[in-house]
N, C-alpha and C positions, 0 to 999 in steps of 0.2 A: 286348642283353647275353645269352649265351648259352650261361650258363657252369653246370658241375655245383656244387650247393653240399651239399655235406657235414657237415663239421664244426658243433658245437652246443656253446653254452655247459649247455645241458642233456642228460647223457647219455643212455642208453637205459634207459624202464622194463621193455623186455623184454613188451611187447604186441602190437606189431608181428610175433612170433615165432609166439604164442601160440594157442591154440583162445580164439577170445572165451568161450567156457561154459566156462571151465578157471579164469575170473579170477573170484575171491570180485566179487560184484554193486556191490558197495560198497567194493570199489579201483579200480573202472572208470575212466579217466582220459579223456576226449574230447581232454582240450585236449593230447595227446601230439600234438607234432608229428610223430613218427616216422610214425606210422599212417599221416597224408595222403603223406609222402615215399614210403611203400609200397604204396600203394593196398590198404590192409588192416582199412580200418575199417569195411567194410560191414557185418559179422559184428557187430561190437560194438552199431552203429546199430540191427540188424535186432533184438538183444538185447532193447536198450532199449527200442525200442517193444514188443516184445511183455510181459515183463516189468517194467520198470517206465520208462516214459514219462518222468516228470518225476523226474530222477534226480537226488542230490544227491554231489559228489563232496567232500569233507571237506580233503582234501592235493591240491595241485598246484602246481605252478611255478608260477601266476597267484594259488595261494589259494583257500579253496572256492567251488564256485559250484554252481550248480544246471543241470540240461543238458537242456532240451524238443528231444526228437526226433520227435513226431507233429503231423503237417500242421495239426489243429484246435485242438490248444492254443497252435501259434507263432501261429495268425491270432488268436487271444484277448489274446495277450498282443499282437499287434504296433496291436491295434487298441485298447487300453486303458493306452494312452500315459502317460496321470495317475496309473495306477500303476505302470506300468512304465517308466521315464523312460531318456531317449536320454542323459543331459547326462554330460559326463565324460569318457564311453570308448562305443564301440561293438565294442568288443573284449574278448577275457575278459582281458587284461591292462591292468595300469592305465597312466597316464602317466607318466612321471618325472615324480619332484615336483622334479629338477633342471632341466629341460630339459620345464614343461608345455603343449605343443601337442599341443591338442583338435583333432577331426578336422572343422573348419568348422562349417557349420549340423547336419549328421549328430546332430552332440553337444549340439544344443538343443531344447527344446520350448517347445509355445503360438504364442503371438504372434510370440517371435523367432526361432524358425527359421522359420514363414512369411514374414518380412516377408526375411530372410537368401538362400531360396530363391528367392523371388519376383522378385530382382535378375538373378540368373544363366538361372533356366530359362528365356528366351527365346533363349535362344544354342542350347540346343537345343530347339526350340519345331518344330512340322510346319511351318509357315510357312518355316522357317530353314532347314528337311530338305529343303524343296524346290528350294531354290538350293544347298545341299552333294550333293547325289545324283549329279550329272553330276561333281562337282569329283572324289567318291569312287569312282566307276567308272573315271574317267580316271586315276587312281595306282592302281588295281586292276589295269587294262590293262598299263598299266606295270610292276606288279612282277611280273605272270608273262609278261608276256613277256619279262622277265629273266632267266628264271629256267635253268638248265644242262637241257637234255632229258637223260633216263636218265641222268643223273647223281647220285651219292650229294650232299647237300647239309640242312642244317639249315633245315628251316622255321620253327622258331621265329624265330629272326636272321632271315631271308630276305623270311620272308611275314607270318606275327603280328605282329612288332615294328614291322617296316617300317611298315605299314598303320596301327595305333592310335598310332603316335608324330604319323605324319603328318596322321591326323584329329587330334590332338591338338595340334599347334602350331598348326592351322587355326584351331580354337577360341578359342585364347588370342592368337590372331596372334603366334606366337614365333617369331622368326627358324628360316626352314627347316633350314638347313643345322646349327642347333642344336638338332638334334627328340632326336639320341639321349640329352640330360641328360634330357630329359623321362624318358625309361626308364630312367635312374640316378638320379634326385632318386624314382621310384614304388619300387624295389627297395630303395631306401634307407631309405625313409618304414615299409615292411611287414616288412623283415628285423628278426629280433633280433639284440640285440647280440652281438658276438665269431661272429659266424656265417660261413663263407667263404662267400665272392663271387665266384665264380669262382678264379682264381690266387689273390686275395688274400684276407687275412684280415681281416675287417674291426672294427677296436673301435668300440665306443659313441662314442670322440671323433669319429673319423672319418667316423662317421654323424652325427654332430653338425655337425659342417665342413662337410660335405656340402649337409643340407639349411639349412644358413645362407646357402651360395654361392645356392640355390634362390632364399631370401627375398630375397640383396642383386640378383640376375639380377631377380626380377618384381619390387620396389622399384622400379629403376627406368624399366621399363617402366610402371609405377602412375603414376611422376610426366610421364612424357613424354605420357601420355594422359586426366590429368585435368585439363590445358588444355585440349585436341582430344576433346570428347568427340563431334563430328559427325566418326564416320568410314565409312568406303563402308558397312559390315557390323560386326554388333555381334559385341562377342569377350568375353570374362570376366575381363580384367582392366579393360577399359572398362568393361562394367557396374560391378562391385566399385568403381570410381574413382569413379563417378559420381553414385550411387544415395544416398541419404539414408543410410537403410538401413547402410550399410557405407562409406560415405568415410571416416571416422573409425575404423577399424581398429586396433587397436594391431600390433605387426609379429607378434607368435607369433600372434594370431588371422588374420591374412594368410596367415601362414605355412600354420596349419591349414585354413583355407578350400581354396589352392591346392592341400596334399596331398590332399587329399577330390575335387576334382576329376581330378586326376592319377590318382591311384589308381582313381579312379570307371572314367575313360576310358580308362584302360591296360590295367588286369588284368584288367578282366572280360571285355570283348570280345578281348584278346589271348588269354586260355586259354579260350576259348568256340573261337575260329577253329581255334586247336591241340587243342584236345578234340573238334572235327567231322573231325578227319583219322583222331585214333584209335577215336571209335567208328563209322563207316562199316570200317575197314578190322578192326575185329576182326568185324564186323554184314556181311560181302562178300552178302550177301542184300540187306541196306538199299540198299548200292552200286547193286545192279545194279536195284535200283525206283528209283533214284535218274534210272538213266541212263534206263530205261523212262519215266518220269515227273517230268520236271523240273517241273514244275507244283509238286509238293510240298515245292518249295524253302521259301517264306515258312514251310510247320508244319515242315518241317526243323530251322528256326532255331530255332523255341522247342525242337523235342526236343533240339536240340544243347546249348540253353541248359539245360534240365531236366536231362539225364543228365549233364551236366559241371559245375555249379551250381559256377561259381569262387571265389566267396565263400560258405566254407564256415557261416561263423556271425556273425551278429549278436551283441552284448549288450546287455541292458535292465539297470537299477540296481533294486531297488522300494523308492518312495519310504511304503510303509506296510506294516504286514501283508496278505496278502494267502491266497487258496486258489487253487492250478492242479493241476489233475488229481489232487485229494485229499490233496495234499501242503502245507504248513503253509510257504508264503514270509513271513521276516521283513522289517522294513524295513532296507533297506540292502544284503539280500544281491543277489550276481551271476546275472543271468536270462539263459541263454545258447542262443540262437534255432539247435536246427541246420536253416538253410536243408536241407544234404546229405542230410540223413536224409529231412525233408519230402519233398522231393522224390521219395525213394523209398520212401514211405508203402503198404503193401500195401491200406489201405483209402481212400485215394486214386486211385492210379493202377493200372491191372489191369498186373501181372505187370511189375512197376514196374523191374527189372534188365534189360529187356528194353529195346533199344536201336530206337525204331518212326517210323520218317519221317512217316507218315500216321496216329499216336497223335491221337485223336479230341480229347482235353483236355489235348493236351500245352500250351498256351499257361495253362492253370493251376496253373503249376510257380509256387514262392515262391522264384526264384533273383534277383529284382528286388528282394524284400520285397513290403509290402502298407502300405493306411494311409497316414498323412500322411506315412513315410519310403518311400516307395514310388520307386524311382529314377527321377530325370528324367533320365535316359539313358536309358531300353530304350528307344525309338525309332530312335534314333541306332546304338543298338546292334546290333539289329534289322537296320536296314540295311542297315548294314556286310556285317554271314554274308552278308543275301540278294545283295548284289551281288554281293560275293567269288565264290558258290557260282556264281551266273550266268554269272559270267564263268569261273570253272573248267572248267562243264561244258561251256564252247562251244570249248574249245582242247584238255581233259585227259582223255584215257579215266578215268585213275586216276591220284591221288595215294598213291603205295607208300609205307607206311612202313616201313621194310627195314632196322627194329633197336628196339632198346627206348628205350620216352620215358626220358629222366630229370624225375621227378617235383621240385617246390619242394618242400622242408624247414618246411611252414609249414601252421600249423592256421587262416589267415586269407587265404589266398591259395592256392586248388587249380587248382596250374598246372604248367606243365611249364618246364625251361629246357634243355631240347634234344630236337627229335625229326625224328631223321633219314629223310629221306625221297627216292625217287625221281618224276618226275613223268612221264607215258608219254601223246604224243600219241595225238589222235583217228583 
């Protein structure tokens, strides 16, 4: 799906416009989504870490919360779980308390979300990578060799989507030919509500409908396979059927399990793929070390993943009083991790705006997280770029982008949903 989305049930606070030093300190707003649609909140992020770090923002569309933008207090807080706790929400927004589905194991600590985790993460396990590695070069091949030579066309649609739906219904063994819900049940699951969707407009019901079709479609894939749990290869809805652990599911924790995975799989390596075409093509220096030196594809991947860091923020709850970076957290308020900022931490990373294929410590970006929530996909994710890029560089001088991305509307998903490009053999 590949559509501009626009419209917002939340106006504009007029920041996105703005000189970040021009906004009183303490109306700062992170969780505007306009900023990520603009690619305009570096300035804000760069603010906050120098002036104040652990920042508390009082009013917002989600309600106040507290907003860590420096590399060594997200690793504080993401490793001191007991007080800073996962359960709930992993987002600065809350659930509906109409409609409450929690984002899987994400939204538990302790014992239950190991024991939650522990089911699934063999499906992506190195063992498992080692039999998908050929499966995912062969639809790699596949979809550029598809692809129109020196013609304008949407990579997003074409080559992102394609590729993480199709690892994606691998995973779950979902019927192929019905990979593209998978990418409408993820955009469903992460959009706000009344927000357009391309053409349409979408309400809260309709996204409700939506991911209910999701639950009743894996329901009863759930029951045709926890008869048959000997099957060639292990998939995640076999696990989840089978496992002590999680057969006993109620259907919104089903529900929330499957988006967690979905979203896991979709969005972060699809705007990882789509954010390596636009920072090589703004970087035409990177490019051409690129082509000099394909060796440097595998630390590629992590800069790709570092400079585009798709999931913008974490949130932690704190379950007690607490102190982070001199500032007085009560129990109960919103601890809101920004991955994005981390990531471009000036006492982290040297001259961190800079876009560097052979960045020395680029593999210690926090775009995975850290800790016991640390993504059991980056392997997989991993992969995916290096192959992609392998296989680009052995057919594609250059993938041209030859117009402007359109950026997603969303302070939880930094992604793109069109960027047109041309492709120019070798």
């Amino acid at each position: 799906m590949s559509q501009e989305r626009k419209a917002t049930v939340f106006p504009s606070k007029g920041q996105a416009k703005a000189d970040p030093y021009s906004i009183p300190l303490d109306k700062i707003d992170m969780s505007d989504s306009e900023l990520f649609e603009t690619n305009t909140h570096w300035g804000y992020f760069e603010r906050l870490r120098k002036e104040d770090p652990v920042h508390y923002c009082a009013e917002s569309d989600f309600g106040p919360f507290w907003s860590v933008t420096r590399y060594d207090d997200i690793v504080k807080v993401e490793k001191n779980p007991a007080v800073y706790s996962s359960a709930r929400s992993i987002s600065v927004a809350d659930p509906d308390p109409d409609f409450p589905v929690e984002a899987g194991f994400i939204t538990m600590d302790g014992p239950r979300h190991d024991a939650h985790r522990k089911v699934v993460q063999p499906v992506a396990s190195p063992r498992n990578l080692v039999y998908l590695e050929p499966l995912i070069r062969e639809r790699v091949v596949e979809i550029l060799e598809g692809l129109p030579v020196d013609e304008t066309f949407d990579w997003v649609d074409r080559v992102s989507i394609e590729l993480t739906t199709g690892m994606l219904a691998t995973l779950f063994d979902f019927p192929y030919e019905d990979r593209r819900k998978l990418t409408l049940w993820s955009e469903m699951a992460t959009s706000l509500p009344d927000v357009a969707l391309g053409t349409m407009q979408v309400s809260e019901e309709e996204r409700r409908a939506s991911l209910m079709e999701c639950l009743d479609t894996f329901t009863k894939l759930w029951k045709e396979r926890q008869d048959n749990p000997q099957r060639e290869r292990l998939d995640f809805v076999t696990a989840l059927a089978s496992a002590d652990a999680t057969r006993d599911l109620e259907p919104l924790e089903y529900l929330g399990t499957l988006i967690l995975l979905i979203v896991g799989g979709n969005d972060t390596t699809r705007n990882s793929i789509s954010g390596g075409i636009v920072a090589l093509n703004e970087n035409p220096a990177e490019y051409q070390k690129l082509r000099e030196r394909p060796d440097l594809i595998p630390n590629m991947v992590s800069e790709i993943i570092r400079w585009q860091t798709p999931l913008p923020h974490m949130r932690r709850t704190a379950t007690q009083d607490a102190t982070l970076g001199g500032k007085q957290i009560k129990q109960g308020d919103k601890v809101v991790m920004w991955y994005v900022s981390a990531n471009r931490d000036e006492d982290m990373f040297d001259a961190p705006n800079e876009f560097r294929i052979d960045r020395e410590n680029a593999r210690q970006h926090l775009a995975f997280g850290i800790g016991v929530h640390f993504c059991m996909g980056s392997r997989l994710a991993e992969m995916q770029l290096r192959v992609l890029w392998e296989e680009i560089q052995a057919r594609f001088h250059e993938v041209e982008l030859v117009g402007e991305p359109v950026r997603a509307r969303s302070n939880f998903v930094r992604g793109y949903t069109q960027l047109p490009v041309r492709v120019h053999p070798l």
